[in-house]
C-alpha positions as MATLAB code, in Angstrom:
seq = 'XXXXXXXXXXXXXXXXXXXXXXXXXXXXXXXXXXXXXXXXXXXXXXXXXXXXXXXXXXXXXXXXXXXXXXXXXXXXXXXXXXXXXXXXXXXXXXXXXXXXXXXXXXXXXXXXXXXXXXXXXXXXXXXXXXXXXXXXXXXXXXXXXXXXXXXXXXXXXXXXXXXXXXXXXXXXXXXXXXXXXXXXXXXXXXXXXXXXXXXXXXXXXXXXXXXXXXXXXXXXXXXXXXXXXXXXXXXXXXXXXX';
ca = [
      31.669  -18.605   44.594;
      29.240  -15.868   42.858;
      28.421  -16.455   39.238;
      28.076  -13.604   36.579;
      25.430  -12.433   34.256;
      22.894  -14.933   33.195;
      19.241  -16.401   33.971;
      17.777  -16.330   37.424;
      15.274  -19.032   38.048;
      15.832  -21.421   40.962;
      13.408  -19.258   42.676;
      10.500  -20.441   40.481;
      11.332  -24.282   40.005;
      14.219  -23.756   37.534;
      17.910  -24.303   37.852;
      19.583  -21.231   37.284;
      21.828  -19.069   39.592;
      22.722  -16.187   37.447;
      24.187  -13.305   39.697;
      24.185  -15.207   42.662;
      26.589  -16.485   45.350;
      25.962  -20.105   45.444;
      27.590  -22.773   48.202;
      28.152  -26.766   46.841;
      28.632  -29.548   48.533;
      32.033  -31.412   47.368;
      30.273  -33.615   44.924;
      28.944  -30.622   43.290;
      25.594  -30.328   44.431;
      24.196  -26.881   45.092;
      23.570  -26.735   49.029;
      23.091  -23.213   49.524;
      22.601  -19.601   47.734;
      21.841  -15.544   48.241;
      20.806  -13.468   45.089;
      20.294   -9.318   45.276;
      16.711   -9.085   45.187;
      17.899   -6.703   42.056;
      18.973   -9.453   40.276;
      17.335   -8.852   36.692;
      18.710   -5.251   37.263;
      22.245   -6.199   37.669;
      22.140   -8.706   34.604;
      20.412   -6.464   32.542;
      23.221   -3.387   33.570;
      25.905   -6.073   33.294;
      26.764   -5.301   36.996;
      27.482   -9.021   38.091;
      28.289  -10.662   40.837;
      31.164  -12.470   39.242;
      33.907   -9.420   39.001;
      35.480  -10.352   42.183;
      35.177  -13.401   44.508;
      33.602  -13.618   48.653;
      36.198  -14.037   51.494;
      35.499  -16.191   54.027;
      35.904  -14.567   57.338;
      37.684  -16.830   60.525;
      34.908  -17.374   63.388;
      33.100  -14.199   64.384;
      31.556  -13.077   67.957;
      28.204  -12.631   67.263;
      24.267  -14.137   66.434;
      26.214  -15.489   62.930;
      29.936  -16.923   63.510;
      30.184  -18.052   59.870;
      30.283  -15.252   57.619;
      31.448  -14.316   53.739;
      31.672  -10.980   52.414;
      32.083   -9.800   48.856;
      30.946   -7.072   46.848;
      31.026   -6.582   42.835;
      30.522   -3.726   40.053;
      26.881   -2.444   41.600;
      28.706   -1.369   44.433;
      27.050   -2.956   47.829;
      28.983   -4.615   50.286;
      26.763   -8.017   51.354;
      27.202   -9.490   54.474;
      25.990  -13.285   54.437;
      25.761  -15.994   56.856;
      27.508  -19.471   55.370;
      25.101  -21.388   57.618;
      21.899  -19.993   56.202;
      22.418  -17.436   53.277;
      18.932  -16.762   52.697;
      18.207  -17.366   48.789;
      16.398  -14.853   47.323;
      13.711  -11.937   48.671;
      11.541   -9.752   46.382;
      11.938   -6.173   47.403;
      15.114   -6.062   49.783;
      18.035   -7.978   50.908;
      17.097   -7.959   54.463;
      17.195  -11.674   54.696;
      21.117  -11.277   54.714;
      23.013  -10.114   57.724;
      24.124   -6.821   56.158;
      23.742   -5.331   52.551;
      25.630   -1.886   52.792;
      23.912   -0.199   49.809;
      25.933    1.113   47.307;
      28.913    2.346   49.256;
      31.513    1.415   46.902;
      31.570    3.255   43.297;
      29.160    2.168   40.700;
      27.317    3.168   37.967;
      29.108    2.951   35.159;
      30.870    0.206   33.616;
      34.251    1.390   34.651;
      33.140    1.096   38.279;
      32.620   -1.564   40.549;
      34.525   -4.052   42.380;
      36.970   -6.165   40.749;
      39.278   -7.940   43.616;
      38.151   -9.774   46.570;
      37.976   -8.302   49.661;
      40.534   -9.654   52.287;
      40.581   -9.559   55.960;
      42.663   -9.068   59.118;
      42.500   -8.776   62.657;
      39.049   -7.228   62.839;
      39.300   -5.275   59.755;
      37.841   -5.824   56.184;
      39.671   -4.062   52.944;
      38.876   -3.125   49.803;
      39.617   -1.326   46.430;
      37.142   -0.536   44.157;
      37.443    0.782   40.448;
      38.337    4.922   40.783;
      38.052    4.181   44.661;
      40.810    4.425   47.557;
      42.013    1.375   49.485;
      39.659    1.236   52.316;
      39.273   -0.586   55.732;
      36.000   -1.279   57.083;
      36.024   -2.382   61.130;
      33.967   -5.669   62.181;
      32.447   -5.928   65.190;
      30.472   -8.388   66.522;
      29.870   -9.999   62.737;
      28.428   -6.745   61.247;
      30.928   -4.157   59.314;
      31.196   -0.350   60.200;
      28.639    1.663   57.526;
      32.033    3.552   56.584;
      35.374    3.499   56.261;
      37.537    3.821   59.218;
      41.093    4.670   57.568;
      41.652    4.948   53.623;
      44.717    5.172   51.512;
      45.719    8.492   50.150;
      46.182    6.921   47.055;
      43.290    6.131   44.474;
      43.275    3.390   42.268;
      41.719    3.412   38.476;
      42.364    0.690   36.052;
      40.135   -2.113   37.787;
      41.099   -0.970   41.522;
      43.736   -1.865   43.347;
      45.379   -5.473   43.820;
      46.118   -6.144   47.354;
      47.058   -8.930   49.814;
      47.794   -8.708   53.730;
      51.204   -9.526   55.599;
      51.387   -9.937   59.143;
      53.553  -11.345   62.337;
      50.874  -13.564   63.598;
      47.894  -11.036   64.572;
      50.713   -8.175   64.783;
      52.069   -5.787   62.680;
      49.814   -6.186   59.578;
      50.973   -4.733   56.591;
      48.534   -4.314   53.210;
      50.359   -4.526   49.991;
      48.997   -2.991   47.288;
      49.833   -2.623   43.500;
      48.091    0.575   41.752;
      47.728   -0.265   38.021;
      48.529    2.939   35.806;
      48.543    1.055   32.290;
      50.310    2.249   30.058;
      52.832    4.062   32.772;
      54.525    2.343   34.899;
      52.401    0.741   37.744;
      52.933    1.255   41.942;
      53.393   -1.106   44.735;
      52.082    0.628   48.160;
      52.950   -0.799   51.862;
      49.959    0.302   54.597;
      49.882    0.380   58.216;
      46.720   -2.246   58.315;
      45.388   -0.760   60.857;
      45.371    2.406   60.012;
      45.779    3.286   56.079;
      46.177    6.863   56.224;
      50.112    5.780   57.136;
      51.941    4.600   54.203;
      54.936    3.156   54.480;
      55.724    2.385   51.561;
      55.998    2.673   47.475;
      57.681    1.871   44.904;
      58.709    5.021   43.403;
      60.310    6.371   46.376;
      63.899    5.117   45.420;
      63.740    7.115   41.602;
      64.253    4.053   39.231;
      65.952    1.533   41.749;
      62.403   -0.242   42.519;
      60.592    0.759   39.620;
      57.724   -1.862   38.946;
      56.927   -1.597   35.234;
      53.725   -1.676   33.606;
      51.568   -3.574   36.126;
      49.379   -6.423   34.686;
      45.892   -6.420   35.407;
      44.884   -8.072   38.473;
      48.292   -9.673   39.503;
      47.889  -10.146   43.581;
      50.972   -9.754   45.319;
      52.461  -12.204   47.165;
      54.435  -12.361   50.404;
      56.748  -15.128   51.372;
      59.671  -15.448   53.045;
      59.896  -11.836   53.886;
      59.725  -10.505   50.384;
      57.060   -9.552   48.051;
      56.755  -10.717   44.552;
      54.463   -8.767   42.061;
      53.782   -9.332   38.212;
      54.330   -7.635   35.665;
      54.183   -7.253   32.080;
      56.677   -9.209   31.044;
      58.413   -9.758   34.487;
      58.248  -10.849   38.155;
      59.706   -8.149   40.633;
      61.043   -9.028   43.957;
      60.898   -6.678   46.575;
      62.778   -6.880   49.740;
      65.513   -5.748   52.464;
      68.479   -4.120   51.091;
      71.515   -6.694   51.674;
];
């Protein structure tokens, strides 16, 4: 998990993991950690770790099979190995498989990442604060230093809130809900493999699938071949037309 704003110390005989993502055992015993090597920079900037969670990624090809990913408001993508995930280096996070510097918007405390990334089939997404819903490829256990397809669509309020559907490795769809607080909020369907192609949204019907005010954060969720998104005040169901 990755922890937020606080002290920094384990590195000099103290106990502390403050901006850090940190492994335990299931007794709760720390077994393993990574911090930025700009640690004091992000707690002092309030750009934690702790605004959106790691994914862990289903064996990789590649020198390190075992990998999590994550990013959070200061913008940089980290790559880490689960096995070994390096603790903490002055100067640079080289000791990491991949640190993709900044990519995402930052800077501000509007920016940032606030949702966990999520993966499929090769593929890594995410939706940053003012950002568009983006797919970054994976090969060989080390992530494209670009997008390879984005939404049209860009997402304020907190980014976007997504999850990924799929017919076993085929067919992946990425559900998205834009937040537009106070006005009514958007639920997006995306070709997962490609998110220039939409195929989907929620206000393409007029007022028939309208989603209301979305609230902040709310996931959707697929099952049994609908999707079910909250929102202020309600639950929506989407699915087939009877």
């Amino acid at each position: 998990f990755n922890t937020g704003n606080g002290d920094f110390n384990v590195n000099t005989g103290g106990r502390d993991y403050g901006d850090s993502i940190v492994k335990l055992s299931p007794s709760g015993t720390v077994v393993d950690y990574f911090t930025p090597y700009d640690q004091a920079n992000l707690e002092s900037q309030d750009l934690d770790l702790a605004s959106a969670g790691p994914v862990l990624l289903v064996d990789q090809p590649g020198t390190f099979p075992h990998l999590l990913i994550t990013a959070a408001k200061g913008g940089t993508i980290y790559v880490v190995n689960r096995d070994n995930m390096g603790h903490f280096n002055q100067g640079s996070d080289s000791q990491i498989v991949q640190s993709l510097v900044g990519i995402l918007p930052h800077g501000t405390l509007e920016e940032g990442n606030f949702t966990a990334p999520a993966y499929f089939n090769g593929y890594v997404y995410f939706a940053a604060v003012n950002d568009y819903l983006k797919a970054f490829q994976l090969t060989n256990g080390l992530l494209s230093n670009g997008p390879t397809s984005r939404s049209v669509d860009l997402y304020p309020n907190r980014g976007g809130a997504f999850a990924v559907s799929a017919n076993g490795n085929t067919n992946g769809i990425v559900w998205a809900v834009l937040d537009n607080n106070p006005s009514s909020g958007v639920l997006f369907a995306y070709d997962a493999t490609n998110l220039g192609n939409e195929f989907y949204d929620s206000n393409q019907a007029g007022s028939r699938d309208t989603l209301g005010v979305a609230s902040k954060f709310s996931i959707p969720l697929v099952a049994n071949g609908k999707v079910f998104v909250g929102a202020q005040g309600q639950l929506v169901a989407y699915g087939l037309l009877p």
